[in-house]
N, C-alpha and C positions, 0 to 999 in steps of 0.2 A: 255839414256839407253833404251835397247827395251824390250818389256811385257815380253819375254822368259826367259831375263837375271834376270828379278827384280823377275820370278815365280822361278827360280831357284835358286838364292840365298835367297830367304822363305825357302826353304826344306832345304838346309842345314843348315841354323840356327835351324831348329827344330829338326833336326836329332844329331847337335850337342848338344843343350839344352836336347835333351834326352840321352844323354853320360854321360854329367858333372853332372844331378840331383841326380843320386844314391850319387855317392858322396857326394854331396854338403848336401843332408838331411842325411848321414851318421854321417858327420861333426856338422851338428845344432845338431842331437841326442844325439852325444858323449858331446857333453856340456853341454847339460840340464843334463844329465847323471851324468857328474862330478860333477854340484850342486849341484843334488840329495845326492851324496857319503857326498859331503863338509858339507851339513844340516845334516846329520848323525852323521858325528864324530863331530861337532859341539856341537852337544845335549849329546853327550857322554862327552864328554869335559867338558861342563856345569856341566853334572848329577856326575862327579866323582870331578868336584868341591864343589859343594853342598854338596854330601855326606864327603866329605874328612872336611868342615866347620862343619856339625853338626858330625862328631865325634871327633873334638878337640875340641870343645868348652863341652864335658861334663867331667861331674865330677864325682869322685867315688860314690856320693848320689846318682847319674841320672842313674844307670845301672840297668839294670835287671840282676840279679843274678839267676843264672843257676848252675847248678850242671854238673860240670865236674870229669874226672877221673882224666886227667893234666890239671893242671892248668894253665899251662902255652901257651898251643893250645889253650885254650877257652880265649878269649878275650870276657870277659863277655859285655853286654849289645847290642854290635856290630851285633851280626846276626839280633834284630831288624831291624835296621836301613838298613843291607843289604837285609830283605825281603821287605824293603821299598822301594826302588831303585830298586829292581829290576822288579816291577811293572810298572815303567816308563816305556812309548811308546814313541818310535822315530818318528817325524817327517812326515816322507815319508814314513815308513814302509819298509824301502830298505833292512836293517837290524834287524834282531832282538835281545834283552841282551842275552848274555848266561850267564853270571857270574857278579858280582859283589864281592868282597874280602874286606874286611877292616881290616886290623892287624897295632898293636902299636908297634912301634919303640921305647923299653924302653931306648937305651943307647944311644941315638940322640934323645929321645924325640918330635917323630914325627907320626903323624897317616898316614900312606900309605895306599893309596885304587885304586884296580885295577878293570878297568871294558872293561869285552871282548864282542864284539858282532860277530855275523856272520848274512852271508848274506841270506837274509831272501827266500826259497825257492818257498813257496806258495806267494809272495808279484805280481808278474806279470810274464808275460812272457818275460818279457823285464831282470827284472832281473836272472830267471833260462838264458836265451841265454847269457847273461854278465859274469854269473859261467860257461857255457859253451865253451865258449868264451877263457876266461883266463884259466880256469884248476884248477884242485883240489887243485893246491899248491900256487895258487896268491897270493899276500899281502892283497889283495882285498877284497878276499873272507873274511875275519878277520881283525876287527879292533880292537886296543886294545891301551887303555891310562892308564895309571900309573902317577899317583898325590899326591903330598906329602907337608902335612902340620905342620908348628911345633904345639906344644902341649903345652902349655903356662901350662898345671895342669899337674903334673908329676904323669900318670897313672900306677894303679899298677895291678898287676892280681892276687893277693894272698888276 
């Protein structure tokens, strides 16, 4: 092989290694990316376990008794526990809680607790370009898990 041939085929390797890079770090991004999402609804998962465990395991002594108009909306002692939760920080910060819910399932006998987050706008720039990206209506932008535990103390609201 002569010097021209071997200085020529340098350049195009390098002209094509500057082709394929965007890609290729486009690719490494979009992964660490998805872990970041996975570590999110992870912890939400967790946290609407936890939550959903310490409101079956109480008892009509254990509530904080509030005064409602219906009785039957107010699931007494429950917004404790969802100003508790919803205090929890994610992880990554990818997302932030918007909501946290906890309502008793008196005729299945079950505590269901919903917890929604979205995607965190001030977290990077990484994540405003990701909502940019997807658009206002992605699944993405909103995560939301729904957990349901039975209720071993048949709760009442009266």
């Amino acid at each position: 092989m002569k010097l021209w041939q071997y200085c020529r085929q340098k350049g195009q390797s390098i002209v094509e290694f500057a082709v394929v890079l965007p890609f290729l770090l486009l690719i490494v991004l979009g992964i660490m990316y998805s872990g970041f999402i996975y570590s999110d609804y992870e912890a939400i998962n967790d946290l609407a376990r936890m939550a959903a465990r310490d409101a079956s395991v109480m008892t009509a002594e254990s509530y904080n008794t509030k005064e409602s108009s219906n009785a039957d909306a107010a699931i007494i002692g429950f917004s404790d526990l969802e100003e508790q939760y919803e205090a929890f920080e994610l992880p990554n910060n990818l997302y932030i809680l918007n909501d946290v819910s906890i309502t008793y399932d008196a005729t299945n006998q079950r505590v269901v607790v919903t917890v929604t987050a979205r995607l965190n706008p001030d977290s990077s720039s990484l994540s405003s370009a990701f909502s940019g990206f997807l658009g206002e209506g992605s699944v993405l932008n909103r995560l939301s898990v729904e957990y349901q535990m039975h209720c071993e103390n048949a709760l009442t609201t009266t």
